[in-house]
C-alpha positions in Angstrom: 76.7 142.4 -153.6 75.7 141.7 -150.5 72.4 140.0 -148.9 70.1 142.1 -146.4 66.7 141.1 -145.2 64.4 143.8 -144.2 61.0 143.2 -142.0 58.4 145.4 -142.1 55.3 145.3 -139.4 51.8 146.2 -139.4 51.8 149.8 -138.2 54.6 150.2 -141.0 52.6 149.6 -143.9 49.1 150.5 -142.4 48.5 152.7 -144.8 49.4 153.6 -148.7 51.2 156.3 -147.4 53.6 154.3 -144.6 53.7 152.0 -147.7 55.1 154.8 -149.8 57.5 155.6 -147.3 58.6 152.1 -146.8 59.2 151.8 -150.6 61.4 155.1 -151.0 63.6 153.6 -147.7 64.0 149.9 -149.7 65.4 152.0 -152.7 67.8 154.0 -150.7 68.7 150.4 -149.2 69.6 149.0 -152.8 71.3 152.0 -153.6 74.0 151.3 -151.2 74.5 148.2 -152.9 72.8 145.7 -151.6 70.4 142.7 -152.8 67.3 143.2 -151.0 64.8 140.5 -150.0 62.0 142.1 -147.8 59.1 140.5 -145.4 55.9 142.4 -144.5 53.1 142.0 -142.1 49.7 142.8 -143.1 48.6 146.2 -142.5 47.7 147.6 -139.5 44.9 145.7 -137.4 43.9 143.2 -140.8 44.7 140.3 -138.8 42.8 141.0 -135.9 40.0 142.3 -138.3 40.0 139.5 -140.3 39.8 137.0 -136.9 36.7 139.1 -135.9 35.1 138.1 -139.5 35.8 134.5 -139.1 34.1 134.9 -135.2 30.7 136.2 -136.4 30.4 133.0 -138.5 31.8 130.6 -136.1 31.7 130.2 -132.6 35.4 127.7 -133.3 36.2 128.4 -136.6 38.3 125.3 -138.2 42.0 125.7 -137.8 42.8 125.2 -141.7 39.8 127.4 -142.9 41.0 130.0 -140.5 45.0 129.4 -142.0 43.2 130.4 -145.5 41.6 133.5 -144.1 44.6 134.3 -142.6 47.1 134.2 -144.6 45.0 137.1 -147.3 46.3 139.7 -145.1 50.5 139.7 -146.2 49.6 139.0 -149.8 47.5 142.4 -149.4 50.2 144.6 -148.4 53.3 142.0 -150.2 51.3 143.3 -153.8 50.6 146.8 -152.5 54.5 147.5 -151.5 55.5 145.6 -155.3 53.8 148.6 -156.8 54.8 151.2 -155.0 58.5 150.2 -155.5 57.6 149.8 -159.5 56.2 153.5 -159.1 59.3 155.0 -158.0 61.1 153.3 -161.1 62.6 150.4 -158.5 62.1 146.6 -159.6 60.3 143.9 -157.6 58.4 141.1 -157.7 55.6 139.3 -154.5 56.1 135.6 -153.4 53.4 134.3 -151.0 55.3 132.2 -148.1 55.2 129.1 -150.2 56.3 130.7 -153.7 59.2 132.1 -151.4 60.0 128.6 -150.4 59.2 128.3 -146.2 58.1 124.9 -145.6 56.5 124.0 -142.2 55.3 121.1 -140.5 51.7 120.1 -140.7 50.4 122.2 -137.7 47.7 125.1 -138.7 47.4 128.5 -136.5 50.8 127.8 -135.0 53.2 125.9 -137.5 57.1 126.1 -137.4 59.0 126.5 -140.3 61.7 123.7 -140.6 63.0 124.3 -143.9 63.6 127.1 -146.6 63.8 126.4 -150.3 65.0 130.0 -151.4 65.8 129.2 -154.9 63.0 131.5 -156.9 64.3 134.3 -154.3 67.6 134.3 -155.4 67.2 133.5 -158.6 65.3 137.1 -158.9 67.6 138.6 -156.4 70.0 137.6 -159.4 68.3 139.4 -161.9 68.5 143.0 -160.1 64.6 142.6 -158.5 63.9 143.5 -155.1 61.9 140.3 -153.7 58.8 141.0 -151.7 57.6 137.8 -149.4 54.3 137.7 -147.4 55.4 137.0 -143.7 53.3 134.9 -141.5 52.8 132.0 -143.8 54.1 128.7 -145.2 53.2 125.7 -146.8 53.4 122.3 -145.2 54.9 119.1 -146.6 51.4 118.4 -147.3 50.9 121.7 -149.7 48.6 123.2 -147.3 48.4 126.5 -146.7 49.9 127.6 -143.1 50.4 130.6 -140.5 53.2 130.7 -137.8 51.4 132.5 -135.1 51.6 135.9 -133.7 55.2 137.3 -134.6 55.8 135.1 -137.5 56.7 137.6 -140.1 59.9 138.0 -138.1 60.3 134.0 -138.0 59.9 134.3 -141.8 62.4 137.1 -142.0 65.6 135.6 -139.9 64.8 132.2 -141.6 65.3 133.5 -145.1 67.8 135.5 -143.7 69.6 132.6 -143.0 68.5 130.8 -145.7 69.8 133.2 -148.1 72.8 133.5 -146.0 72.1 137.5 -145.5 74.4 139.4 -143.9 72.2 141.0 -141.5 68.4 141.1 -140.7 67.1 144.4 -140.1 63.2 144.1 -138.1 61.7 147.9 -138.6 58.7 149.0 -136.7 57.3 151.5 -134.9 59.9 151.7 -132.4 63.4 152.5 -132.1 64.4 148.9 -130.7 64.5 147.1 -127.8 63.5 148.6 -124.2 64.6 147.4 -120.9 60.4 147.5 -120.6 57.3 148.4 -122.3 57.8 152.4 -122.3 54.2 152.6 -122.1 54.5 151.2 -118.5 57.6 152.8 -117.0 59.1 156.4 -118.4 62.5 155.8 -117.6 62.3 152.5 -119.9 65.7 153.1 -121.7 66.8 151.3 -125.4 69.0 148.1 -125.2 71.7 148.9 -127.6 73.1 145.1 -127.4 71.9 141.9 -126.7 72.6 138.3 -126.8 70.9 136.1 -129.0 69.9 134.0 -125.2 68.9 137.6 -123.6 66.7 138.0 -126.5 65.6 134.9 -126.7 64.2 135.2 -123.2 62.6 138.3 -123.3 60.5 137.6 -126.3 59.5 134.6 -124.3 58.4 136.5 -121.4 56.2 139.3 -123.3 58.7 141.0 -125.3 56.7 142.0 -128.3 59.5 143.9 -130.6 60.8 140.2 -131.7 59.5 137.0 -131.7 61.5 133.9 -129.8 61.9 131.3 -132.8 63.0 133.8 -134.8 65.9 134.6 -132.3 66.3 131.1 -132.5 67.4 130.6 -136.4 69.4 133.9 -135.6 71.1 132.0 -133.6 71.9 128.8 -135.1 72.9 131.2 -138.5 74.9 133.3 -136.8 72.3 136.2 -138.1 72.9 139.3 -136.5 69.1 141.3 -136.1 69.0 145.1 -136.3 65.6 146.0 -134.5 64.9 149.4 -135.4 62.2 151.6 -136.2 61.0 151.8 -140.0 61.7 156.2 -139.5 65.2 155.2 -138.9 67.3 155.7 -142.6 68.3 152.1 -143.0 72.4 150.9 -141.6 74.1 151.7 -145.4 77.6 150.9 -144.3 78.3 152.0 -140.9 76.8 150.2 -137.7 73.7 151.7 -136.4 74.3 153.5 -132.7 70.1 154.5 -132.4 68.6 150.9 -132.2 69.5 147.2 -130.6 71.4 144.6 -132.0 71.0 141.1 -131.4 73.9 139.1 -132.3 76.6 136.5 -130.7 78.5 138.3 -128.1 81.5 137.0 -125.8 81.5 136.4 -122.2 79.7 139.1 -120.4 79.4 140.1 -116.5 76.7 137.2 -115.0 73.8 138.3 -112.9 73.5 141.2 -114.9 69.8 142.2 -115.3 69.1 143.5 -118.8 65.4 143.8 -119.0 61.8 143.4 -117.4 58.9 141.8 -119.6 55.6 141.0 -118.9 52.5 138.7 -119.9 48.5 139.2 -118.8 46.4 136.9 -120.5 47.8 133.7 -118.9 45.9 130.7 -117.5 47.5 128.1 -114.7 46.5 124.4 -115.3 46.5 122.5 -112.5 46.3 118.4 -112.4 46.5 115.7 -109.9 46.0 111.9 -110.5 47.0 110.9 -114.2 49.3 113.1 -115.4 50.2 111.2 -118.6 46.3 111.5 -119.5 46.0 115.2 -119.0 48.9 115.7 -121.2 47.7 113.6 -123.8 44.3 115.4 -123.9 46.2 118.5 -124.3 47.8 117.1 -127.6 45.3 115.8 -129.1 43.5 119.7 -129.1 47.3 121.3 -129.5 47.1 123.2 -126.4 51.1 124.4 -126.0 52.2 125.3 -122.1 54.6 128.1 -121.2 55.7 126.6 -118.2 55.9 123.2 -116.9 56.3 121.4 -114.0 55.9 117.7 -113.0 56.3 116.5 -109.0 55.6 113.3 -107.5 54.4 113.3 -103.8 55.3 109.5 -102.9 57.6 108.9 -105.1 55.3 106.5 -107.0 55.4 108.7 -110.4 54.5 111.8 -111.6 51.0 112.9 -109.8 51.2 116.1 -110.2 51.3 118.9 -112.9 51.2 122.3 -113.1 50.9 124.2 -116.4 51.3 128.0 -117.6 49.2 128.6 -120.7 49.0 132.1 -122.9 45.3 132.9 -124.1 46.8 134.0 -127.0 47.9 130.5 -127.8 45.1 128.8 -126.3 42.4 128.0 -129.7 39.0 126.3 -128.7 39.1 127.5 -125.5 35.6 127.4 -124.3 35.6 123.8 -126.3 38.2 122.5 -124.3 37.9 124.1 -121.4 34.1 122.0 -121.3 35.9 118.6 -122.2 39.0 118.9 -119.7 35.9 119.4 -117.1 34.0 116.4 -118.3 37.0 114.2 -118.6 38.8 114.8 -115.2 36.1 116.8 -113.4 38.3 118.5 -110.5 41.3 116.2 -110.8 42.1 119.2 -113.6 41.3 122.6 -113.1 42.2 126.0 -114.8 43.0 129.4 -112.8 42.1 132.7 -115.0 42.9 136.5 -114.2 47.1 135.7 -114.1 49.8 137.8 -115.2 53.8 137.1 -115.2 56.5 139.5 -114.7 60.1 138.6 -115.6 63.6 139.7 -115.4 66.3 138.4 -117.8 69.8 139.2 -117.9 73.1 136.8 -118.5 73.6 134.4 -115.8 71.2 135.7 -113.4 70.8 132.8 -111.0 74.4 132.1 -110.5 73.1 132.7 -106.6 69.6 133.4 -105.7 70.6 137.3 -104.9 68.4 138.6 -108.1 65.2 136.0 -107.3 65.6 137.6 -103.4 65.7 140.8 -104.6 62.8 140.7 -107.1 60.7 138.9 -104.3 61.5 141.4 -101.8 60.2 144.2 -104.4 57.0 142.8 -104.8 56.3 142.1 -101.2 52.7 143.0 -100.6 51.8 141.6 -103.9 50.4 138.2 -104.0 53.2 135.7 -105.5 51.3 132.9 -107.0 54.2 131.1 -108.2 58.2 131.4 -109.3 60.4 129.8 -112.3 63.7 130.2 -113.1 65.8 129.6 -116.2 69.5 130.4 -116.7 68.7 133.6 -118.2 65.5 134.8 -116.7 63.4 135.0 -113.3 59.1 134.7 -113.4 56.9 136.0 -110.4 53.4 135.1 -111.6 50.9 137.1 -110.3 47.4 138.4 -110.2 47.1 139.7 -113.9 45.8 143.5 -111.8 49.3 144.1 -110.5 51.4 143.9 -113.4 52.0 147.1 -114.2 52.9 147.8 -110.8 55.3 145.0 -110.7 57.0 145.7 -113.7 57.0 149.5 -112.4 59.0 148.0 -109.1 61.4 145.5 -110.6 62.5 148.2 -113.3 63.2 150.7 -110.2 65.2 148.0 -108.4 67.6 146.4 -111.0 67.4 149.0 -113.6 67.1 152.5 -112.2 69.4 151.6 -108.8 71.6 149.1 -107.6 69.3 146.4 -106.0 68.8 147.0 -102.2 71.6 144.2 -100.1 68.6 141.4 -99.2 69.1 140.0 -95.6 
């Protein structure tokens, strides 16, 4: 029989009756014949709920208190979907993340997982029982309880995918798959039925919220193929699904080929002359991870010069460190707020600088702040008011119409 992971998201099991639902569509997945292993968020807003709590009793709550805390909100809805399988006459057992065997390093908030012991998963996997695994969490080398940051149930789910050697990965939520952008922001916004593991990879980078980018990334080295689909959807069975996206290994495709448009608000810019080395090592020591990088020298003397992109999201102790960045390099170092990024991503799309002249020439009348470039993606950043509107114009020029010839 073969191996399927299934993920399930908040707004999935939000409630005992989408938990109901979720049950009845595990049991029709078994009863195609399949071993089922499934991963679930905690429901609804818990998480964000649960952050609140910890806020009203500490201005910076500790990072391993708040991993504790944390954590509560998977094993809530991992026990509540055990039963309601067991109600329909179906046979499952829970695992937190560290009874399931995902072992991270040492880091709290935002840990990565670097191995998975799956052996009490299959073992039950062998006896008939649908296994039930709290996303979000692991358990470091030193047996201390960890999270993996926003998106980590999906991290959790393509890693034991892998792990268990599954043969595919389904990630169900409240959406049919993945868009060329947020629907909410354009209409036209039309489902990707096919991307590359890279394409992905990029986009979930860049703001993509339907799948998270290290979870792309054990996809990837396992080969995993991911069926993003929406939890409504009745589940693949044996045919492969037309109505979602799949994100899987593909051969060579037609470069400069623009795929999607994602988007980020809550960004800071970091900004550092003078001692670069020192800035970054204050940034370690208080974990503070960057987006976007860049190092330049003016005389050629050594790097002098840094400029950093920085998500809010990811950004704990803020006003702590924020405070000791100022008393440390006063205005050598300084932090820009109210900046958003736009991005387009698509298979060898800076073979020539046609797409970055394009995309520039569409937001003309739009302050750029600043420009990056991958091998699979382009980034405008700009002032976090005119996102919308920029993702509204690059959508209409590489995804509605054949970008306009730039002079």
């Amino acid at each position: 029989m073969a191996i399927v992971v299934q993920k399930y998201g908040g707004s999935s099991v939000a409630d005992p009756e989408k938990i109901q639902k979720v049950a009845e569509r595990i049991m029709a997945t078994q009863r195609e014949g399949h071993q089922v292993a499934v991963v679930v968020s905690a429901m609804g807003d818990t998480t964000d709920h649960l952050l609140e709590l910890a806020r009203k009793v500490s201005h910076n709550p500790e990072r391993r208190e708040l991993d504790m805390l944390l954590s509560v909100g998977e094993r809530i809805s991992m026990s509540l979907l055990c039963m309601a399988i067991r109600e329909l006459g179906g046979d499952a057992i829970s695992f937190t993340g560290s009874q399931a065997g995902i072992i991270t390093n040492d880091r709290h908030i935002d840990a990565r997982i670097i191995e998975v012991r799956p052996f009490r998963v299959q073992d039950e996997l062998a006896r008939g029982r649908i296994v039930i695994v709290a996303g979000y969490q692991g358990v470091s080398y030193r047996k201390e309880v960890t999270t993996l940051g926003r998106g980590g149930s999906d991290t959790t789910a393509v890693a034991l995918a892998a792990a268990l050697e599954a043969e595919w990965c389904e990630i169900c939520s409240d959406v049919k798959g993945v868009y060329s952008t947020d629907p909410r922001v354009v209409s036209q916004a039309r489902l990707i039925p096919e991307l590359s593991y890279e394409e992905m990879q990029e986009m979930a980078e860049a703001g993509a919220k339907v799948l998270n980018a290290q979870a792309v990334e054990f996809a990837k080295e396992k080969g995993i193929a991911i069926y993003a689909r929406a939890t409504a959807q009745a589940p693949p069975g044996h045919d492969v699904p037309t109505d979602s996206t799949v994100v899987r290994k593909f051969g060579p495709q037609v470069p400069g080929r623009v795929v999607g448009v994602a988007s980020e608000k809550d960004l800071l810019v970091l900004q550092a002359t003078g001692n670069v080395d020192a800035v970054l090592e204050f940034l370690d020591s208080w974990s503070v991870q960057g987006k976007q990088l860049h190092v330049s020298s003016r005389d050629g003397a050594g790097a002098d010069c840094l400029s950093l992109v920085i998500s809010r999201e990811n950004f704990h102790d803020e006003t702590r460190v924020r405070a000791l960045l100022e008393q440390r390099f006063s205005g050598a170092a300084t932090i820009t707020d109210g900046v958003g990024a736009v991005s387009v991503i698509g298979t060898g799309i800076n073979e020539t600088y046609k797409n970055l002249r394009a995309g520039s020439a569409a937001l003309e009348g739009h302050a750029i702040l600043g420009m990056a470039t991958s091998r699979f993606r382009i980034t405008w950043l700009v002032p976090v008011a005119v996102v919308d509107e920029a993702v509204r114009r690059l959508h209409r020029t590489f995804l509605e119409s054949e970008p306009e010839p730039v002079p």
